[in-house]
N, C-alpha and C positions, 0 to 999 in steps of 0.2 A: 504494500500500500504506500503512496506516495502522499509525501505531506504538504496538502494545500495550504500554503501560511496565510494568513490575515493580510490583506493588502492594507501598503503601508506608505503613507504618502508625505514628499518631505515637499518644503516651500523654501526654495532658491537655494538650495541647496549649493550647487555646486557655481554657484552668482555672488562671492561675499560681498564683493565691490556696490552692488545692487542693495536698494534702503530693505531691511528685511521687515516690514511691515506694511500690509497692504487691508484695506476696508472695501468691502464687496454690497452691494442690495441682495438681501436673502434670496429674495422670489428669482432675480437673476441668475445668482449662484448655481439655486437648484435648478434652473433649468437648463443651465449649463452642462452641471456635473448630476444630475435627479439619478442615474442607474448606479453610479457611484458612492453618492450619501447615501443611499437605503442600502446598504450591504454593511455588514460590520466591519471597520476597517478604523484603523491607528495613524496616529501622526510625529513626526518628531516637530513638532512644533505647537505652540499656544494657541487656542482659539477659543473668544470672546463670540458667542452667541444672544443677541439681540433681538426677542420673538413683540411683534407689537401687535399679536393677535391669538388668539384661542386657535390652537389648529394642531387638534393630537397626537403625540408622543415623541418623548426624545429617549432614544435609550444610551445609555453609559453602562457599562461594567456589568450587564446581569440582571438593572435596575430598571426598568421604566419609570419616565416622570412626564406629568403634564405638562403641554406647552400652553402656557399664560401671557394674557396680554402685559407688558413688561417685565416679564421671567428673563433675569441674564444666566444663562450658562457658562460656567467656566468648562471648556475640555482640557488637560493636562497632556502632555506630551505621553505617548504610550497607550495611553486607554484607547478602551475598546468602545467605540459609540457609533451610530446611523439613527437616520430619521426616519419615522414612518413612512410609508409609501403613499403620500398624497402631494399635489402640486399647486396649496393655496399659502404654503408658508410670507408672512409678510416678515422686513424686520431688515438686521444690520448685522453682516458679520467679521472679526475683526483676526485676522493672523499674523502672527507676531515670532521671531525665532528667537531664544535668548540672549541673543549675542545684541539686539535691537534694546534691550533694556539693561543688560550688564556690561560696564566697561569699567570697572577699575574696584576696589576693596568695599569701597562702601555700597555702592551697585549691588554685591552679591550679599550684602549683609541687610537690604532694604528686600532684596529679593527671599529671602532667607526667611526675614521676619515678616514679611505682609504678604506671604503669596496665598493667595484664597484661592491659588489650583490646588492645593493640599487637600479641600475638607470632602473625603471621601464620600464622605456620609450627607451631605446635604450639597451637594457640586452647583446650587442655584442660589440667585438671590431675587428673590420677592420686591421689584422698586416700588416704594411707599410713593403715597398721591402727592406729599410732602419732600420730597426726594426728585419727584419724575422731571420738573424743571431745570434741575442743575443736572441728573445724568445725560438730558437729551440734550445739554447746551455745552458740558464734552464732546459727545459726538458730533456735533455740528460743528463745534471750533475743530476735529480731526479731518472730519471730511472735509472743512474747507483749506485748510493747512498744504491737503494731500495736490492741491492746485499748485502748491511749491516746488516742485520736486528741484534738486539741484541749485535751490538757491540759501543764500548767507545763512545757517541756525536751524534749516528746517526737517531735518532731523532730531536736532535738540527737541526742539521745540514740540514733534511728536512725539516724542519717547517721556519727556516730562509731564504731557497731556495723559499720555497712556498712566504715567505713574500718578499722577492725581487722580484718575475715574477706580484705581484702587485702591488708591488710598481710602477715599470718600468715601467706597464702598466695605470697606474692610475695617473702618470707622464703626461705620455703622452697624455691622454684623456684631461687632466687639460690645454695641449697647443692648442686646437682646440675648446676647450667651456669655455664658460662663468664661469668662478669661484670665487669664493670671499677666494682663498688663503690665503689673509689678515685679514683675518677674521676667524681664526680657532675656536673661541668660536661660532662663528652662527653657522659655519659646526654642532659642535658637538652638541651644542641645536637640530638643525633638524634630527641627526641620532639619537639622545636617542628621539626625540622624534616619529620618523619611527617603532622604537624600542618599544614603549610605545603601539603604533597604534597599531602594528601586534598581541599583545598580551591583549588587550584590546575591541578592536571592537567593540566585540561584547555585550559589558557589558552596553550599554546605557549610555559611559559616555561624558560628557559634554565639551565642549572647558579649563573652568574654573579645572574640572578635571587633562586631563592633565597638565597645567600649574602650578597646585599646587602640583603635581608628580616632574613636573620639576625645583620647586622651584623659577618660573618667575612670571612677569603677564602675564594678558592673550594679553595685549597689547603687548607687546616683543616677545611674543609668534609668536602672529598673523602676526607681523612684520619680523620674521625670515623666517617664513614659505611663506610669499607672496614674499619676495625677492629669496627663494630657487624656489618656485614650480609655484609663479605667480596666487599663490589659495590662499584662505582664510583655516584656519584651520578647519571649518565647513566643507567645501570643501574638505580637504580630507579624513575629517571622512567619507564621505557620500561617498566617491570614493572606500577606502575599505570597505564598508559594502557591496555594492553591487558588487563590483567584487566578495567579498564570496558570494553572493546571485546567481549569476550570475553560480561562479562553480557548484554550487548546484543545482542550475535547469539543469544546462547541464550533468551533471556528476552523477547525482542521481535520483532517482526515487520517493523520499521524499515528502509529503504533502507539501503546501504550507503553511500553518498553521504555519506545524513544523519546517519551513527554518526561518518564521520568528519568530520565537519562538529561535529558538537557535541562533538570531544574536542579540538578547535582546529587541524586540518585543511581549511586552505582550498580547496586542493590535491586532490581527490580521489582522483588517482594516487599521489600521495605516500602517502595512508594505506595504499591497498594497496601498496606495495613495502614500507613500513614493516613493515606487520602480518606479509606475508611472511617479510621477515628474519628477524621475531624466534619467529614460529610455525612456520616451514616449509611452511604452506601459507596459498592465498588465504582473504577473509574469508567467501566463496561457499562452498568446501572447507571450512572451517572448520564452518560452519552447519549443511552436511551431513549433517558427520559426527557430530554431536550430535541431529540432528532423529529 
C-alpha cells in the first residue's frame, strides 16, 4: 500500500526576496482554489481567516466549528483543516510566513508570547459588536497599505498592522480567560516548549529531554505545563503523537507499521498498545470508523 500524504501547501516558498504576506476576498479564493480547500490539507504557513457571514463548517484537526458572521480563525502552520463543500463563503483571508513577522530577538519573543495560533482548543475568536469597528479598520488600513508594494516602510508598516490586529485580539481573549499575565516567564516556558513538541514528536523523546532543551527541570517543567494545560507533560506528549497518528490514518492510506515507524516507534507493537490506551481502540478500529 502506498502512502497518500496530506497535501501540503507552502506560500512563496522558494520567492524570499518577495513580501511574504498577501490578503485575498474569501469568495474569490475559493473559487479559485474550491477543489482544493474542501480536501484536508496543511500549510507551512499562517492563515488568518475572516468569515463575515453564516455559511457552514470549518474543520481543523478532527474538530468541526461553525462559520459565524465575524468568526476569525486562526490556522497554524501544520494542521490539518478544509472547508465544507459549499461556494457562498463571504469574508477576508490573510497569509503570512514567519519570516514576514520575525526578524531579530525581540520579534521571536512577541511571537512567542502572543501567538493565538497556539490555542488548540478554541483556534477562533468571537468579534464582539464592540470590537467589530476597530478589527475591520485593520483590515482596511492592510488592504489598503497592500496598494504599496515596493515603496519606503511598506513592509514595516504591514507587519506592524499584522502585529497590532493581534495584539488587540489576544488583549482581549486574555479578558475573558484564565491567564497568568503575571507571569510572563511561565507563558514563555510553555510556548518554547509547544515549540519544542511540534518539532520533536516524533523522535521518542523523553519529559527529561525537553527540559534539558529548555534549560529547566523536569519539575518546573511539569509544573508550568499542568498550571497552563491542567496535563502532565507526558500528557501532552502523548496528545500530539496521536493527533499525528490520528491524521495519518485519516488522511493517508499508509501501513500501520509505517505511521508508527515515522512517529519514533521502533517497536510496532508498542505503537498499537500505545494508541490503544490512549484511544480505546486499535489503529485498524480507528481507521474504520472514520472511513
Amino acid at each position: 500500500m502506498s502512502e497518500q500524504q496530506i497535501k501540503k501547501y507552502h506560500f512563496l516558498r522558494n520567492e524570499p526576496k518577495k513580501r511574504q504576506f498577501d490578503l485575498y476576498d474569501l469568495a474569490e479564493y475559493q473559487k479559485m482554489y474550491f477543489k482544493d480547500a474542501s480536501k484536508p490539507h496543511t500549510h507551512s504557513f499562517y492563515q488568518i481567516i475572516w468569515f463575515r457571514n453564516n455559511s457552514g463548517k470549518h474543520f481543523i484537526d478532527f474538530e468541526s466549528y461553525d462559520i459565524k458572521e465575524n468568526r476569525l480563525f486562526f490556522v497554524a502552520k501544520n494542521q490539518v483543516h478544509y472547508f465544507e463543500k459549499r461556494s457562498d463563503y463571504r469574508g477576508t483571508l490573510i497569509h503570512f510566513n514567519e519570516s514576514f513577522i520575525i526578524s531579530n530577538e525581540t520579534d521571536i519573543n512577541f511571537f512567542l508570547t502572543y501567538n493565538i495560533f497556539n490555542n488548540s482548543a478554541e483556534p477562533y475568536y468571537q468579534i464582539p459588536k464592540r470590537l467589530e469597528h476597530q478589527i475591520v479598520s485593520y483590515f482596511h488600513q492592510i488592504e489598503n497599505e497592500l496598494k504599496y508594494l515596493g515603496e519606503f516602510g511598506n513592509n514595516s508598516i504591514l507587519s506592524n498592522l499584522l502585529k497590532a490586529l493581534l495584539l488587540v485580539i489576544e488583549r482581549e481573549k486574555r479578558k475573558t480567560i484564565k491567564t497568568h499575565t503575571n507571569e510572563p516567564n511561565r507563558n514563555a516556558i510553555y510556548l518554547k516548549f509547544r515549540d519544542l513538541l511540534e518539532n520533536n514528536f516524533h523522535k521518542n523523546w523523553s519529559v527529561s529531554n525537553y527540559a534539558d532543551e529548555l534549560a529547566i527541570s523536569t519539575k518546573t517543567l511539569n509544573k508550568v505545563i499542568k498550571t497552563e494545560m491542567r496535563k502532565t507533560v507526558s500528557q501532552e506528549i502523548a496528545d500530539r503523537i496521536i493527533l499525528e497518528a490520528k491524521r495519518k490514518l485519516t488522511h493517508t492510506n499508509a501501513y500501520i507499521n509505517q505511521i508508527g515507524f515515522d512517529l519514533g516507534f521502533r517497536d510496532p507493537y508498542y505503537f498499537l498498545r500505545y494508541f490503544k490506551k490512549h484511544v480505546q481502540c486499535s489503529p485498524t478500529a480507528f481507521r474504520k470508523s472514520i472511513a
